[in-house]
Steps between C-alpha positions, in 0.01 A plus 500: 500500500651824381489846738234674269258140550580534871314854482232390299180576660299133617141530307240340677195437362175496773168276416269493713148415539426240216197312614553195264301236473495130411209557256662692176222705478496620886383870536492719768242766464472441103880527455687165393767479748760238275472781179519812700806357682635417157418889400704576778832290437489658094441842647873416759667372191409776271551783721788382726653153325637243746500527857817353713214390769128471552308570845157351491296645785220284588132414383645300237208228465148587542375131574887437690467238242863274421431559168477880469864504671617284221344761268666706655783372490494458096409854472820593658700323254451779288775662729859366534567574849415310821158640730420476834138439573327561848121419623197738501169456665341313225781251471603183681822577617648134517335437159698808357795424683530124355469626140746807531750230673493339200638779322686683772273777550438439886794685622416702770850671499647618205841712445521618096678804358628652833128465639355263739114427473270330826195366372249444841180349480216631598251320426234309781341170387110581441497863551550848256676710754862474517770383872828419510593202733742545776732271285504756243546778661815329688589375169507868371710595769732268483547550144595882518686449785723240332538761173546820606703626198282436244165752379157285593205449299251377740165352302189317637155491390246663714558933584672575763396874533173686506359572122195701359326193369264502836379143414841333513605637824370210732638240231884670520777357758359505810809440717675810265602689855735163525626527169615871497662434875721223330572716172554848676807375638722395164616809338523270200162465410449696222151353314220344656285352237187370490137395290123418595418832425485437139556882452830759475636616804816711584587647846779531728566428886824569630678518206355130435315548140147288506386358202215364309438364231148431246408183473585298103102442531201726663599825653330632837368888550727683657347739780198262504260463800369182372588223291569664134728366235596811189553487149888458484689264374727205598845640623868411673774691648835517419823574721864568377672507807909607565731296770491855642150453612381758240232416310197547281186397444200525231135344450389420143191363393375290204303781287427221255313320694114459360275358793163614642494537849214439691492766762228421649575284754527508870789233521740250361 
């Protein structure tokens, strides 16, 4: 590896929120999850070409089915870089975690490009809201304690903050006050990262950036009171991130993307 490839920034590629099914012809709210994912991975490779690493965030079946993580799975083959996959609250975590084994995208702990990623999982068998165990939370800790010299994406599923989307707030990470006593004291932490929210958000807390990302199927209302999914379409985000622990970050979204949306209902 020359100097000027040591410097190069890492790009990291975030998916998040699939909601793949076994059946090929699963939709969620009138929106075919397998081709609006697919509208997603041609928007990455048109707009940004090949990522050196893919973070997918959670929510990745809709039925938690074996099958939709092998889809999954194939879809990703589109990409020539390994992923790391973690569980959302309509997955099955050991389900997910026995297929991504079988491609090595269960690491919990990663260290790429001068970066070290922690991948937690939030999710609680049966319910929507999010909670990290006391095994993750000691597994966080231990983690940053053991790598203090390298810049920390943290990512999980469920929010860890307060948003605007009223509806979500009892369905967020409920043991969050936990969470930000663990990650307030690593200097290192420079991302926390998350999904669920199926929507942009941006925000800083202590020079920690908080991100969001849309959803590569059905998009919720931001700065709704009730259940409301908009108009937008499938998106990603994409980080290009320095050893230095400089980075940046973008969303794009698949503008292509034909579907009709039915926004009128009260769940999903």
């Amino acid at each position: 590896m020359t100097e000027n490839d040591d410097q190069r920034a890492l790009r990291v590629l975030q998916l998040t929120d699939p909601h793949l099914m076994a059946d090929p012809a699963g939709e969620l709210l009138g929106v075919n999850t397998r081709d609006s994912l697919d509208a997603v991975i041609a928007q990455v490779l048109r707009d940004h070409g090949q990522p050196d690493f893919i973070l997918a965030t959670g929510d990745i079946a809709q039925d938690a089915t074996e099958e939709a993580y092998r889809v999954f799975g194939e879809k990703l083959k589109a990409f020539q870089c390994s992923s790391a996959w973690m569980a959302g609250n309509h997955d099955d975590s050991p389900v997910l975690a026995s297929i991504a084994s079988e491609i090595q995208a269960d690491r919990r702990h990663i260290v790429q490009g001068g970066w070290q990623f922690v991948l937690l999982d939030t999710s609680v068998p049966g319910k929507v809201f999010g909670e990290l165990a006391e095994s993750e939370l000691a597994f966080l800790e231990k983690t940053l304690e053991e790598n203090p010299e390298l810049p920390a994406l943290i990512a999980l599923h469920h929010h860890p903050v307060e948003i605007d989307t009223r509806w979500m707030s009892p369905i967020g990470l409920h043991n969050r006050d936990a969470f930000w006593r663990v990650v307030d004291r690593f200097a290192q932490v420079k991302i926390v990262l998350w999904g669920h929210i199926h929507q942009d958000l941006d925000q800083t807390r202590n020079s920690v950036r908080l991100l969001a990302t849309p959803s590569t199927c059905i998009q919720f209302t931001a700065g709704s009171v009730e259940f409301s999914v908009e108009d937008k379409s499938p998106g990603y985000r994409w980080f290009e991130l320095l050893p230095s622990g400089e980075f940046s970050t973008e969303v794009s979204r698949a503008t292509d993307f034909v579907f009709e949306l039915d926004s009128n209902s009260t769940g999903y």
